[in-house]
C-alpha positions as CSV (number, residue, x, y, z in Angstrom):
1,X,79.7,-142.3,79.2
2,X,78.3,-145.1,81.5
3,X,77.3,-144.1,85.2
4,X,76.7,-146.5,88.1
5,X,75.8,-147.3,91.5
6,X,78.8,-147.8,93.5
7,X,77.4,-147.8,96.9
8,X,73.7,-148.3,98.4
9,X,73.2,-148.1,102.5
10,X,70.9,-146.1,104.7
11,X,71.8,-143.6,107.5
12,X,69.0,-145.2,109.5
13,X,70.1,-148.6,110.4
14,X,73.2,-149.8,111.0
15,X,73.0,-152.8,109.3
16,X,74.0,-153.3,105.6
17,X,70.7,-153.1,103.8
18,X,71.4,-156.4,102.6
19,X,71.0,-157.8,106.0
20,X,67.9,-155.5,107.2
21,X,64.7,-156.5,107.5
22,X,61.9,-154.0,108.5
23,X,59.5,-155.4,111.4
24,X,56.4,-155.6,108.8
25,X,58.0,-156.1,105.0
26,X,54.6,-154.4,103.1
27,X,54.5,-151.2,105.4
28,X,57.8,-149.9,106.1
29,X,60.0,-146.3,104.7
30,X,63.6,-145.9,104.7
31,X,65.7,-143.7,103.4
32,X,68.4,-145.1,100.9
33,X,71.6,-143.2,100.2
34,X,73.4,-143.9,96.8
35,X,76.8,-143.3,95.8
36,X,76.8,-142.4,91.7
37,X,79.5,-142.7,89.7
38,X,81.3,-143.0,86.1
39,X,82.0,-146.4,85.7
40,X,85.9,-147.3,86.5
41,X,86.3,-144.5,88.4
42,X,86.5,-143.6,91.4
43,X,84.2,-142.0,93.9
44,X,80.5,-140.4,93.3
45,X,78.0,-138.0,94.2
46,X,75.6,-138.7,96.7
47,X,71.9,-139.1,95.9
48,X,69.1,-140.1,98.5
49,X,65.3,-141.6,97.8
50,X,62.7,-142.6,100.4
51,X,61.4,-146.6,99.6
52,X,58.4,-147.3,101.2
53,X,55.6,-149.2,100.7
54,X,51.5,-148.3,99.5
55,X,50.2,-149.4,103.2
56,X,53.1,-146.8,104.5
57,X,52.2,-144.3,102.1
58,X,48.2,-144.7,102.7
59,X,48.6,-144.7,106.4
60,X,50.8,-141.0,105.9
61,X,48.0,-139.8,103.7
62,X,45.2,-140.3,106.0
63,X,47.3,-138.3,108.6
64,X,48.8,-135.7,106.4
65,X,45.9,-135.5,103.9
66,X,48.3,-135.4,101.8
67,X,52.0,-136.0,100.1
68,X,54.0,-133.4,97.6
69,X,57.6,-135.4,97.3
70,X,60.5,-136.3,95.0
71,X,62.7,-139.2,95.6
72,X,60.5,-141.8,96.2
73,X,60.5,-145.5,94.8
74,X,57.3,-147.6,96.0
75,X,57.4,-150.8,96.6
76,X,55.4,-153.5,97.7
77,X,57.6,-155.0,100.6
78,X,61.2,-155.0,101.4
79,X,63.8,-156.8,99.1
80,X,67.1,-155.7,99.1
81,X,67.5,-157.4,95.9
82,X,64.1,-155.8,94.0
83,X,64.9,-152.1,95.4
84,X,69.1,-152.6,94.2
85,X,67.6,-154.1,91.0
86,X,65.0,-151.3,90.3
87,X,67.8,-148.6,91.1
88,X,70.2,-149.9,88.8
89,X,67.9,-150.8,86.1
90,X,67.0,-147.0,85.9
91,X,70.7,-146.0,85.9
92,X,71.6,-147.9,83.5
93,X,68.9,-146.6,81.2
94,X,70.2,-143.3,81.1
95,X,72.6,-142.5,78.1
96,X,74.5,-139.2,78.5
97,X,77.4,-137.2,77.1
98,X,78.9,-136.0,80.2
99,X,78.9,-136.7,84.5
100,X,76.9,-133.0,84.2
101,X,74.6,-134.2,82.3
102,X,74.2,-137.5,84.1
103,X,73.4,-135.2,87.5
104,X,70.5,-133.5,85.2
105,X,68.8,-136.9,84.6
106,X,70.1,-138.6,88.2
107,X,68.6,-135.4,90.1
108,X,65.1,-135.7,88.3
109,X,64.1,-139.0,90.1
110,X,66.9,-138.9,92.9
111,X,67.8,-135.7,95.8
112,X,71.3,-134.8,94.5
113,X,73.9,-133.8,97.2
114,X,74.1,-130.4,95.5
115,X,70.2,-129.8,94.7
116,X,69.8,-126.1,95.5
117,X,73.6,-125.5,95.7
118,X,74.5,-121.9,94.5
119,X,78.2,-120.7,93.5
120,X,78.6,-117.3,94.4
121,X,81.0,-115.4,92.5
């Protein structure tokens, strides 16, 4: 089975991510909603990750002391074209049997629409 990105945007602008450009590229965060998919299908779950910079990250340490988090993809400045690349390159690495399977590996590095999602029955 081969998975892809479909869709890449953030809820916090309202540009297409192709067009933004934070105010200072090397010390910016933004959180970057992807839309997953089986190839020639269509549709996808929903997975998020933060991208944000080492100056971002280092200015967040000294006033948190410290940072516990999943989902995040470091970079050293904004480009649409490095983050899409980066994304899609570790997409594309993953080989699986099934789209459940797919959400295993997806949901390691990426937050999954149904992380923590319970059926009761």
């Amino acid at each position: 089975m081969v998975i892809e990105l479909k869709e890449m945007y953030s809820l916090d602008i309202e540009v297409p991510l192709s067009e933004y450009y934070p105010d200072i590229i090397n010390n910016f965060e933004l959180d970057v909603r992807l839309i997953i998919g089986i190839n020639k299908e269509e549709g996808g779950d929903i997975f998020d990750i933060r991208v944000c910079t080492p100056l971002w990250l280092r200015e967040r340490l000294q006033s948190e002391g410290g940072i516990l988090e999943k989902g995040l993809l470091i970079v050293n400045e904004y480009s649409f074209e490095k983050i899409e690349e980066k994304i899609n390159k570790y997409i594309q690495s993953i080989s699986v049997k099934d789209w459940e399977e797919a959400t295993k590996k997806l949901s390691k590095v990426f937050y999954w629409e149904f992380d923590d999602y319970y059926v009761l029955g």
